[in-house]
Backbone as a ProteinNet text record, in pm:
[ID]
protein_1_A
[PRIMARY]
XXXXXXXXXXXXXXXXXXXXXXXXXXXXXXXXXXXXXXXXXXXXXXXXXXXXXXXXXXXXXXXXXXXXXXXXXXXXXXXXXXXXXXXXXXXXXXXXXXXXXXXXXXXXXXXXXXXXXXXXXXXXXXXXXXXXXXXXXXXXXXXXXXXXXXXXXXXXXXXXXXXXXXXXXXXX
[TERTIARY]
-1280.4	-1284.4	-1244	-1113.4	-1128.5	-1184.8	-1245.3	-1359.3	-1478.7	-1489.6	-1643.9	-1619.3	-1505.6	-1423.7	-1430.4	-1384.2	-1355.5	-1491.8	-1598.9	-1717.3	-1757.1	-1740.2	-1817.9	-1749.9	-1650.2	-1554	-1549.1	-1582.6	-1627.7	-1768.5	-1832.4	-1919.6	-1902.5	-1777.6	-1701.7	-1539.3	-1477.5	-1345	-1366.3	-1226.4	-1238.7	-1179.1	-1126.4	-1086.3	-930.5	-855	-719.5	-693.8	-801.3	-735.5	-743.8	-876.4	-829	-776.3	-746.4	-592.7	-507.1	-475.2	-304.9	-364.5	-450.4	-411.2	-450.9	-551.1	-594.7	-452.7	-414.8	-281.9	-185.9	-168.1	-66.5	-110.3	-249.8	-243.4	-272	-246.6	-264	-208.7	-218.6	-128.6	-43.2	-129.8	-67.8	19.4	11.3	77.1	250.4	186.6	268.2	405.9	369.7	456.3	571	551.8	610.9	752.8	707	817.7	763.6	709.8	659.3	585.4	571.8	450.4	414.2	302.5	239.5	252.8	314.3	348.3	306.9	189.4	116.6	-0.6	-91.4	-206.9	-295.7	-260.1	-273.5	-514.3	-542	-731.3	-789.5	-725.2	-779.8	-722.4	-615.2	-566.7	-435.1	-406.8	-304.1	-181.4	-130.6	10.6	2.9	57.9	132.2	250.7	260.5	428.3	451.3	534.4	560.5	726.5	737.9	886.8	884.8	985.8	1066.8	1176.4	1161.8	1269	1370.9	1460.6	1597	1560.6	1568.7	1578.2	1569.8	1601.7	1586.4	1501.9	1377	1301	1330.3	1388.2	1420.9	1535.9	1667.2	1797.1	1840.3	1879.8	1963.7	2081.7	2173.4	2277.9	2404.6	2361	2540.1	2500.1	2373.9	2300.9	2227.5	2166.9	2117.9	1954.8	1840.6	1742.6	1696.1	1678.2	1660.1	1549.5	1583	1470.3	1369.7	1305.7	1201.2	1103.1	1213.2	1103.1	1101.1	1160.3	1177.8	1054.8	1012.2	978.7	813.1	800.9	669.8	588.9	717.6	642.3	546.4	589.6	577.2	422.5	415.4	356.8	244.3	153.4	-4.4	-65	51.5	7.9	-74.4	-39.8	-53.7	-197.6	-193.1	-377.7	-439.5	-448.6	-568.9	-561.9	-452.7	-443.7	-549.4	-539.2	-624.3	-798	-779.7	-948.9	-1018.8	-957.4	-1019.8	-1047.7	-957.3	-972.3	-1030.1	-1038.8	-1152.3	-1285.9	-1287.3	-1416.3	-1473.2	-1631.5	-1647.4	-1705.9	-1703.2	-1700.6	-1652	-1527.4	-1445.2	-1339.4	-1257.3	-1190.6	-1040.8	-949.3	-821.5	-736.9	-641.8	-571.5	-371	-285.9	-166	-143.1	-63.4	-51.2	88.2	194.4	339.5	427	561.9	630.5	783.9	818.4	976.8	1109.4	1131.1	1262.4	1368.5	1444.3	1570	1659.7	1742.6	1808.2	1910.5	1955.5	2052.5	2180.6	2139.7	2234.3	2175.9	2262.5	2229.8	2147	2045.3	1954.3	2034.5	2136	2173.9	2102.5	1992.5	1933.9	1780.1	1693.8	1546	1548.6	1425.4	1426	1226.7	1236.9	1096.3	1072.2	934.9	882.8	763.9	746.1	651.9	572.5	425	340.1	222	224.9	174.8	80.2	-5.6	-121.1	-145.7	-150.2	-200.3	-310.3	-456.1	-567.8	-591.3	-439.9	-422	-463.8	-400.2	-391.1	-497	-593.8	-694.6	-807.5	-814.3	-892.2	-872.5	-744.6	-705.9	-763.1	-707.1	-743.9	-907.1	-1003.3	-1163.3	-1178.9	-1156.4	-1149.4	-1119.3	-991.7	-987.7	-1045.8	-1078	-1170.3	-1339.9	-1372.6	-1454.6	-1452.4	-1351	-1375.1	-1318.2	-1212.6	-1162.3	-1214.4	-1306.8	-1313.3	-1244.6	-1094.3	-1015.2	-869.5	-798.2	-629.5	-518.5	-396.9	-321.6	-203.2	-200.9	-73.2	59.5	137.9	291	312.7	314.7	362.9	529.8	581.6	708	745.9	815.6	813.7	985.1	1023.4	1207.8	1173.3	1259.7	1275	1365.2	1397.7	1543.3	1572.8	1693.3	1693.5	1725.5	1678.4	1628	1647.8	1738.8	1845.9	1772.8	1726.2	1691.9	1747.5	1912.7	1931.2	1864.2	1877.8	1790.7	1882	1757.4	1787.1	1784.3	1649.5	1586.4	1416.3	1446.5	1320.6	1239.4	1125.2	1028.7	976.5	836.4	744	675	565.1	455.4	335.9	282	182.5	20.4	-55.8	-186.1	-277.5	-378.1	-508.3	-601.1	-659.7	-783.1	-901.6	-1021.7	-1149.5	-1244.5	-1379	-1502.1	-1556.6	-1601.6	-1688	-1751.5	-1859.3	-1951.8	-1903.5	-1816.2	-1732.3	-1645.6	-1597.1	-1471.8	-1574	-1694.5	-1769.6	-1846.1	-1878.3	-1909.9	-1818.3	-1672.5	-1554.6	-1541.5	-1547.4	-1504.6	-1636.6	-1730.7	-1833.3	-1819.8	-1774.7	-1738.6	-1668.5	-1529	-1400.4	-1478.6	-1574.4	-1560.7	-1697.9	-1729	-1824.7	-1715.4	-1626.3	-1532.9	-1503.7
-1171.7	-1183.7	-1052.7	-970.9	-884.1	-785.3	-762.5	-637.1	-665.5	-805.7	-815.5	-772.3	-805.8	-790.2	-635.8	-536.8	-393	-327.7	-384.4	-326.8	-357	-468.4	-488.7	-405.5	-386.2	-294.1	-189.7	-149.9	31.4	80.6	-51.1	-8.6	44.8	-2	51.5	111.5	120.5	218.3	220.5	335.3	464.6	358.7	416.9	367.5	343	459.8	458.3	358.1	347.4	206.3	75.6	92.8	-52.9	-90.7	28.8	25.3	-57.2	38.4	-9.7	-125.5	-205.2	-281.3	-418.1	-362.9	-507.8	-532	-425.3	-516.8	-544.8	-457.6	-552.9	-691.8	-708.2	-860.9	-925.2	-913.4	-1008.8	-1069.9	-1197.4	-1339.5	-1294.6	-1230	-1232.5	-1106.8	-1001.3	-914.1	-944.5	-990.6	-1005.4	-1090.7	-1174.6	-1241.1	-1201.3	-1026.2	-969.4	-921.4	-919	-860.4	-696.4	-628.6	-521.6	-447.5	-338.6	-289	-176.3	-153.1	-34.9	28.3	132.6	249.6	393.5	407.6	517.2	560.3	574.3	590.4	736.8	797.5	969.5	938.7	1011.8	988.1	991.6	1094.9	1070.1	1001.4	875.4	821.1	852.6	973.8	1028.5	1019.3	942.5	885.2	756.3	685.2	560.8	543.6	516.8	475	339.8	284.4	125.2	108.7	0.7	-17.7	-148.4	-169.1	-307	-335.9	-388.9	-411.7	-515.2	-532.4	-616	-742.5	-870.7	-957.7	-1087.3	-1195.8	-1289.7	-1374.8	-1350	-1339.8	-1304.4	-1194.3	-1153.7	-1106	-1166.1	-1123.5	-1245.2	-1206.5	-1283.1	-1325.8	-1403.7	-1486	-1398.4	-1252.9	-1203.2	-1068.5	-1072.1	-1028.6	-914.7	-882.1	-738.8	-761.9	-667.8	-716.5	-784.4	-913.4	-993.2	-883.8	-852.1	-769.9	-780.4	-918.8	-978.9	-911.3	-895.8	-866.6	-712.3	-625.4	-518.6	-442.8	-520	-509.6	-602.8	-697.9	-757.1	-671	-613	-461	-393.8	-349.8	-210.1	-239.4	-332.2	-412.6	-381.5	-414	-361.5	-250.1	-162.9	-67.6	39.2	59.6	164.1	189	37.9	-24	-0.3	-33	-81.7	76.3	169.3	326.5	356.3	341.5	384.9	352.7	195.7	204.1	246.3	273.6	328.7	453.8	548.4	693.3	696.3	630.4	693.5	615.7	505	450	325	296.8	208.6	236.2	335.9	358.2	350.3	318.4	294.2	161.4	101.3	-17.4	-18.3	-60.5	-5.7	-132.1	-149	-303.9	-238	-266.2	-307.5	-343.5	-269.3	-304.3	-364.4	-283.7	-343.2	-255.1	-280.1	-245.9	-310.6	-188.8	-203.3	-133	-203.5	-228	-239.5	-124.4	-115.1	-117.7	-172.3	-207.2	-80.4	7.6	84.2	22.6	-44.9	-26.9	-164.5	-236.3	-376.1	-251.2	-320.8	-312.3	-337.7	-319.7	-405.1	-335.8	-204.9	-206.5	-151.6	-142.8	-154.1	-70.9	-36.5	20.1	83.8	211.7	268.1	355.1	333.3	407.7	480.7	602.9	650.4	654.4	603.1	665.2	706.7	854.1	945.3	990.1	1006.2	1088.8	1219.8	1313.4	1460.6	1455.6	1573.5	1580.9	1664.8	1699.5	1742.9	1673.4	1520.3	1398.7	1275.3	1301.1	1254	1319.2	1459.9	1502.3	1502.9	1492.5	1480.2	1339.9	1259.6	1082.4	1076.5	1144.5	1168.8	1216.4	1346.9	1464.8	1350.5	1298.3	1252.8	1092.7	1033.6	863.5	942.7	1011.3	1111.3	1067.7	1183.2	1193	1096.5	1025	870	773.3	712.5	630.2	523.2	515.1	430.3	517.2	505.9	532.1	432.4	473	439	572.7	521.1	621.9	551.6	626.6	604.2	651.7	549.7	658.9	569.1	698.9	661.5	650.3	513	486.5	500.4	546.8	517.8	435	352.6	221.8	305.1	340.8	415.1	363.5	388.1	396.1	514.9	540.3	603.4	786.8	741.3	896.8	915.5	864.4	879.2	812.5	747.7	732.2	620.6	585.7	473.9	405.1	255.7	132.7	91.5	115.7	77.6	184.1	188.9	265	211	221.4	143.1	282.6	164.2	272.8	171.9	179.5	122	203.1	106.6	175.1	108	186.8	145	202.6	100.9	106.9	147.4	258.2	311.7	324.7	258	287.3	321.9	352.7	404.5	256.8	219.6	49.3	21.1	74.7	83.7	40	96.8	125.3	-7.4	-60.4	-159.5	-305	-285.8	-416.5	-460	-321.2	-364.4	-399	-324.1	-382.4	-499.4	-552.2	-697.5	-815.5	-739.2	-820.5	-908.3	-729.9	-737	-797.5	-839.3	-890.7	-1088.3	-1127.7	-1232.6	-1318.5	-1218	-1313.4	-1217.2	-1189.2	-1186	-1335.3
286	429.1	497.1	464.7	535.4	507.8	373.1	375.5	436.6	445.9	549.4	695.5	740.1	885	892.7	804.3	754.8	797	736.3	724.3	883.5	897.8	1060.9	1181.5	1168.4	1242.3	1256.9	1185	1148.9	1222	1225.6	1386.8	1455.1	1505	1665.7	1603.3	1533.9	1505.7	1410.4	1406	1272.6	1196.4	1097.6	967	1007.7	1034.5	1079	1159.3	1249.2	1386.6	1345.5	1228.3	1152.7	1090.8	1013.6	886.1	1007.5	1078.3	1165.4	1250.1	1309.8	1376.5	1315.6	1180.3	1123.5	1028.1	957.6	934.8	1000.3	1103.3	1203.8	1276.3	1305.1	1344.1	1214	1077.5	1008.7	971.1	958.4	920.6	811.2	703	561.7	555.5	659.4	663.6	749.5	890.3	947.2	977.9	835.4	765.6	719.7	681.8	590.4	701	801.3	931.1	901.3	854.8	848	959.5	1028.8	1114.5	1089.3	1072	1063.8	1189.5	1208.5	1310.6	1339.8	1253.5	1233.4	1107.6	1095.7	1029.9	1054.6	957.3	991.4	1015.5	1062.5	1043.7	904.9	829.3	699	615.8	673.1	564	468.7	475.1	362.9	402.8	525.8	572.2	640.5	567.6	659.3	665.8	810.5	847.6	838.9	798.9	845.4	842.8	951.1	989.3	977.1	945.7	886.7	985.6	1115.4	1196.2	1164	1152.1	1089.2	1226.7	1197.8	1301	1202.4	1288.7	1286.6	1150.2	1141.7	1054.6	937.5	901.9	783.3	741	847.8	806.6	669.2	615	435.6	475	405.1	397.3	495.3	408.8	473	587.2	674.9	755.9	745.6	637.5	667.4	577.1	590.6	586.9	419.3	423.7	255	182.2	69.7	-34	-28	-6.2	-48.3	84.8	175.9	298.6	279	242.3	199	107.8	-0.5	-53.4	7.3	42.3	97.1	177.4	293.4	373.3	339.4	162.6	108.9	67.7	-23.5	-140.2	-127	-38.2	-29.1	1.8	58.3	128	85.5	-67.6	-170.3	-176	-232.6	-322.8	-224.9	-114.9	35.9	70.6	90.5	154.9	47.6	-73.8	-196.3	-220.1	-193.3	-149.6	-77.7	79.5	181	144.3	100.1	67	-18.8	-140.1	-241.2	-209.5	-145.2	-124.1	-235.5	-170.1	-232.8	-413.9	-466.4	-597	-725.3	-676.1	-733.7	-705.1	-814.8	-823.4	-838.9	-697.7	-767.9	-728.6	-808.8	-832.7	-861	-765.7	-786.9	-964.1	-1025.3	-1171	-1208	-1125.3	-1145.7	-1018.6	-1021.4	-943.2	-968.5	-979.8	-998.1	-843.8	-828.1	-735.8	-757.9	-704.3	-729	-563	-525.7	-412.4	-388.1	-308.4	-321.1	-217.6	-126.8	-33.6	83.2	112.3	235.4	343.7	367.7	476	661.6	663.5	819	940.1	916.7	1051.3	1011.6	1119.3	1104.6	987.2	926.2	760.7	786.9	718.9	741.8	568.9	591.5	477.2	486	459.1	448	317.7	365.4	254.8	244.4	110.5	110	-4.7	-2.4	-47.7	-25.3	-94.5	-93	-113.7	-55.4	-105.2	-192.6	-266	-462.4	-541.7	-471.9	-545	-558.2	-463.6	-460.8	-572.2	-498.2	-620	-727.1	-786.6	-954.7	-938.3	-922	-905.9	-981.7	-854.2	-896.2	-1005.1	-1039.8	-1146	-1286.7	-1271.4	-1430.3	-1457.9	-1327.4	-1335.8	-1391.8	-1364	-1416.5	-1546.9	-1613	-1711.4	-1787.5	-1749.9	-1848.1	-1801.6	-1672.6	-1638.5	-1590.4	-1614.5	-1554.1	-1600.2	-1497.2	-1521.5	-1420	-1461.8	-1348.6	-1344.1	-1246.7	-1122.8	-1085.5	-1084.8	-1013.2	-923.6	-806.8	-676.9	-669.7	-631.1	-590.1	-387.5	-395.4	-240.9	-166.1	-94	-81.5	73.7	104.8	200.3	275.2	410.2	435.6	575.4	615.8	752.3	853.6	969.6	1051.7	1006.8	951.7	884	790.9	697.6	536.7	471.2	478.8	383.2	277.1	186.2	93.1	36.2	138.8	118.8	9.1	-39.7	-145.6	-212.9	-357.2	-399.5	-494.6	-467.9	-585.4	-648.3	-725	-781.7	-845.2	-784	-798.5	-922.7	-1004.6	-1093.9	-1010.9	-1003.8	-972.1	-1051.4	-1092.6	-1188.2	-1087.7	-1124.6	-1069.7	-1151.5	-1151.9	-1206.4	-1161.8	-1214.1	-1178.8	-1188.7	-1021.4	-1056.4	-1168.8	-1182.2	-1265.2	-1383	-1449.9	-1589.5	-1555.8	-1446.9	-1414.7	-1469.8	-1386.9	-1369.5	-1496.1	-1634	-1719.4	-1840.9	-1807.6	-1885.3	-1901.9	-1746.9	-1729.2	-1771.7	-1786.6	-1899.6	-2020.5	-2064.2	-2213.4	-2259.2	-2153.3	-2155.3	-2178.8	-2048.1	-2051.6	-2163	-2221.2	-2349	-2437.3	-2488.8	-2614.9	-2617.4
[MASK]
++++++++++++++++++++++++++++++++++++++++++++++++++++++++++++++++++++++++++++++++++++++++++++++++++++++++++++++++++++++++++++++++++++++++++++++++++++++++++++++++++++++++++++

């Protein structure tokens, strides 16, 4: 549903305005207490803020992990399809979380892509046809300091190569 929504939209806005406002009005996003607060044009920064409230304060008041971490969660994969396009196949693989410090006021993260990092991305799906990546994410508040840091692994493939894997996979 929302890549059909994605595609029809792009009629009339860029890519960036639908990044930020289709996930900010989305149900499944906006769940998360998360907002997207900035979307660079080519994609290679997103901001998102995690405002502390109601919604997502925990037992002894400061923002629960889960929402911490729900914020973060898609941002990676979806920043990743848009920028490399429809040629390729890229899927969330794991993610590890580590908590540093109670959340008690709004909480922001940036994330980032280099166009170093893109082109390596192309350059070696090329030549291996599928890999994955670690990006590392820090949760902070307004200062820097860190809330919390992940690091997410993401699988990246060449469609083509993804769609006849998964062939092979389902007559074994």
């Amino acid at each position: 549903m929302y890549q059909k929504a994605t595609k029809f939209l792009r009629l009339f806005f860029s890519d960036s305005f639908i990044f930020k406002y289709g996930f900010n009005i989305s149900p499944m996003y906006r769940r998360t207490t998360g907002k997207i607060t900035f979307v660079a044009d080519d994609l290679l920064q997103i901001d998102v803020k995690i405002p502390i409230s109601i919604k997502n304060r925990n037992y002894v008041g400061s923002i629960f992990g889960g929402s911490l971490y729900a914020a973060t969660d898609p941002i990676f994969m979806i920043q990743l399809i848009h920028i490399l396009g429809d040629d390729y196949v890229v899927w969330d693989k794991a993610s590890t979380v580590q908590y540093k410090r109670p959340a008690y006021s709004d909480a922001f993260a940036t994330f980032r892509f280099t166009s170093e990092e893109i082109a390596q991305i192309k350059s070696e799906v090329v030549l291996k046809k599928e890999l994955e990546i670690e990006k590392n994410l820090n949760i902070t508040d307004i200062n820097g300091t860190v809330y919390t840091e992940l690091t997410k692994t993401l699988y990246i493939a060449d469609k083509n190569f993804y769609r006849e894997k998964k062939k092979i996979k389902q007559i074994s």
